[in-house]
C-alpha positions in Angstrom: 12.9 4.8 8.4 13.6 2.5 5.4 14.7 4.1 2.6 12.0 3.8 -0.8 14.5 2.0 -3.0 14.7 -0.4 -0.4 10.8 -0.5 0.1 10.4 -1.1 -3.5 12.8 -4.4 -3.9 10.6 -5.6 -1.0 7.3 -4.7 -2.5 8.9 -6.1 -6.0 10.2 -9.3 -4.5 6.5 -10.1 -3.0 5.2 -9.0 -6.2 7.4 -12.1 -8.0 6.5 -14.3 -5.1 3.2 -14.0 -5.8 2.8 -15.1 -9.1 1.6 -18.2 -10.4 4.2 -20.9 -10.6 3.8 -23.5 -13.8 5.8 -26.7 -14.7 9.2 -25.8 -16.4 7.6 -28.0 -19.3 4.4 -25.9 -19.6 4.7 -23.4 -22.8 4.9 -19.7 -21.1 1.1 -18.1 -21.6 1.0 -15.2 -24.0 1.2 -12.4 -21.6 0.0 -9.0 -22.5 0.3 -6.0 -20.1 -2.7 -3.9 -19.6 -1.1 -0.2 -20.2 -1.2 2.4 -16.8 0.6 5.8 -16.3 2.0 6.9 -13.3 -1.0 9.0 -12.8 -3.2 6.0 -13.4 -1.4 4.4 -10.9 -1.8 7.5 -8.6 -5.2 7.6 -9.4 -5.8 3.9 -8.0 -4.8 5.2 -4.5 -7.1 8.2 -4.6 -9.9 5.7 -5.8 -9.4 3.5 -2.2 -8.8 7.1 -0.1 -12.0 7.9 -1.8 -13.9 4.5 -0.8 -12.6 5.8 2.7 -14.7 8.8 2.5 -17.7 6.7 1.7 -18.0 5.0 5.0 -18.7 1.5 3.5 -16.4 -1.5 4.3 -17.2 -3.7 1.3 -16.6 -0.4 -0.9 -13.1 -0.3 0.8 -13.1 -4.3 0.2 -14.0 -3.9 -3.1 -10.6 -2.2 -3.7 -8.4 -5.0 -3.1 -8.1 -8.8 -5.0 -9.9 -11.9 -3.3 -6.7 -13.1 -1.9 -5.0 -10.1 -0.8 -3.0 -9.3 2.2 -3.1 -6.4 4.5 -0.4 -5.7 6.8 -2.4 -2.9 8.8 -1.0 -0.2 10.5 -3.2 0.4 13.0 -3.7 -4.1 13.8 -0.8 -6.0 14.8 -2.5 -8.8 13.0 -2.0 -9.1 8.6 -5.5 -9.8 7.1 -5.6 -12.3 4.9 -8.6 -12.1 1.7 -11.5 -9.5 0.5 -13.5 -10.6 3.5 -10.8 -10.0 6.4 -9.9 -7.1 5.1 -13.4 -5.7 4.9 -13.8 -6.3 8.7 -10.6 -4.8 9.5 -12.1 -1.5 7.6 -15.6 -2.3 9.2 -13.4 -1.2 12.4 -11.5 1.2 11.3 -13.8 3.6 9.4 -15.6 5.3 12.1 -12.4 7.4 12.6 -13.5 8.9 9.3 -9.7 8.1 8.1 -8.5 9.9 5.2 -5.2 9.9 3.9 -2.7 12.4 2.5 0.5 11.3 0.4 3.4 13.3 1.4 6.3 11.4 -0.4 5.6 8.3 -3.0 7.6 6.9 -5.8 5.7 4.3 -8.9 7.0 1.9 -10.6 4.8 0.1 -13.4 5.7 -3.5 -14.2 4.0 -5.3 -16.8 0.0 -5.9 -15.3 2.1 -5.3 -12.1 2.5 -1.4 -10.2 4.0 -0.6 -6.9 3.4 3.0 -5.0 5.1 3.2 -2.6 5.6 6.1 0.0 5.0 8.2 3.1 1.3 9.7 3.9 -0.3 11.5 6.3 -3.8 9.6 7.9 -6.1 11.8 9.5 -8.1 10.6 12.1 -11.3 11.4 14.1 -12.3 10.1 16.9 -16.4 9.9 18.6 -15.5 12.8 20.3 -14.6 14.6 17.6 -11.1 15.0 18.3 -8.7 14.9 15.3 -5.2 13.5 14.6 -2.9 13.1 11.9 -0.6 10.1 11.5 3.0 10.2 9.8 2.6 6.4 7.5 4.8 4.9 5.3 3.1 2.7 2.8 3.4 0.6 0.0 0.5 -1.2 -2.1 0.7 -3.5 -4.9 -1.4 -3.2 -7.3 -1.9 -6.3 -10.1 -4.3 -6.3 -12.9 -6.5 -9.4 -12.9 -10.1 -10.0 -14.3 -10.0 -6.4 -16.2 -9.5 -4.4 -13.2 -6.2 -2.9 -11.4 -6.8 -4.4 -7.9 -4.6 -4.1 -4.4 -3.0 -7.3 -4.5 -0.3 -6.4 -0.9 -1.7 -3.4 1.4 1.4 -2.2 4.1 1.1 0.4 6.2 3.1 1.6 9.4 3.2 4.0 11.7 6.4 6.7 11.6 7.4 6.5 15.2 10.4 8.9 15.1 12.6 10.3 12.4 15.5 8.2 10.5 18.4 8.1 12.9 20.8 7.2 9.6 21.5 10.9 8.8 22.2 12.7 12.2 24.4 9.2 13.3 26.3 10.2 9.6 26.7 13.7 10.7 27.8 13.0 13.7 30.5 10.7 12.3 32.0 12.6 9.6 35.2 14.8 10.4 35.0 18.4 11.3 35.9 20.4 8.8 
């Protein structure tokens, strides 16, 4: 499993990526940065688990910014805008999903915020059967037009626990 710091340079470095570039000549725009706790920014996660709960792909949709990118977890193919990200919802909201954060760390950035962590997804199927899904995620949020919006959605599956501590166990001298 990758460690959060390390998540968070990734989500930080697609963050500046990004960004709008602008001729080295071009006077830099007067920026001012739209102020957001980290319970706001915990609060923008419970808003899209709660669009979840409604059952509605363009309510899920509505969540993220026109060009967005979703890295699914349960797709093996990144969607790409508001409108390919609805369908890939439109699909995966009959399994009533509803998520659980476990572990998360947020970092606010001028008009910029990253949460980043591990969740639990619980899933049910037409038969009613249930299951929970160990997920680390991260989502980038990025305040455009007024609104925080989910600028990068990633998601994957936990298949098994970090192998980096029991390998360093098994390395270090017996005492």
């Amino acid at each position: 499993m990758r460690t959060l710091p390390g998540a968070i340079a990734t989500a930080l470095a697609i963050a500046a990526l990004a960004t709008e570039a602008r001729p080295a000549s071009a006077a830099p725009p007067v920026r001012r940065c739209a102020p957001i706790t980290w319970s706001g920014v915990a609060a923008l996660f419970d808003r899209w688990n709660a669009s979840l709960a409604g059952h509605d792909a363009s309510r899920v949709a509505a969540n993220y910014a026109p060009d967005a990118l979703l890295l699914p977890a349960y797709a093996s193919t990144p969607r790409a805008g508001r409108e390919a990200i609805r369908d890939y919802y439109a699909a995966l909201l009959p399994l009533a999903p509803h998520a659980r954060v476990v572990q998360r760390t947020i970092k606010v950035r001028c008009n910029v915020a990253l949460d980043v962590g591990v969740m639990s997804m619980h899933l049910t199927d037409s038969g009613g059967v249930e299951s929970t899904v160990a997920t680390q995620y991260s989502f980038v949020y990025e305040f455009r037009d007024g609104r925080w919006v989910v600028a990068h959605d990633h998601a994957s599956v936990i298949q098994r626990e970090d192998p980096v501590p029991a390998a360093a166990a098994a390395a270090a001298p017996a005492q």
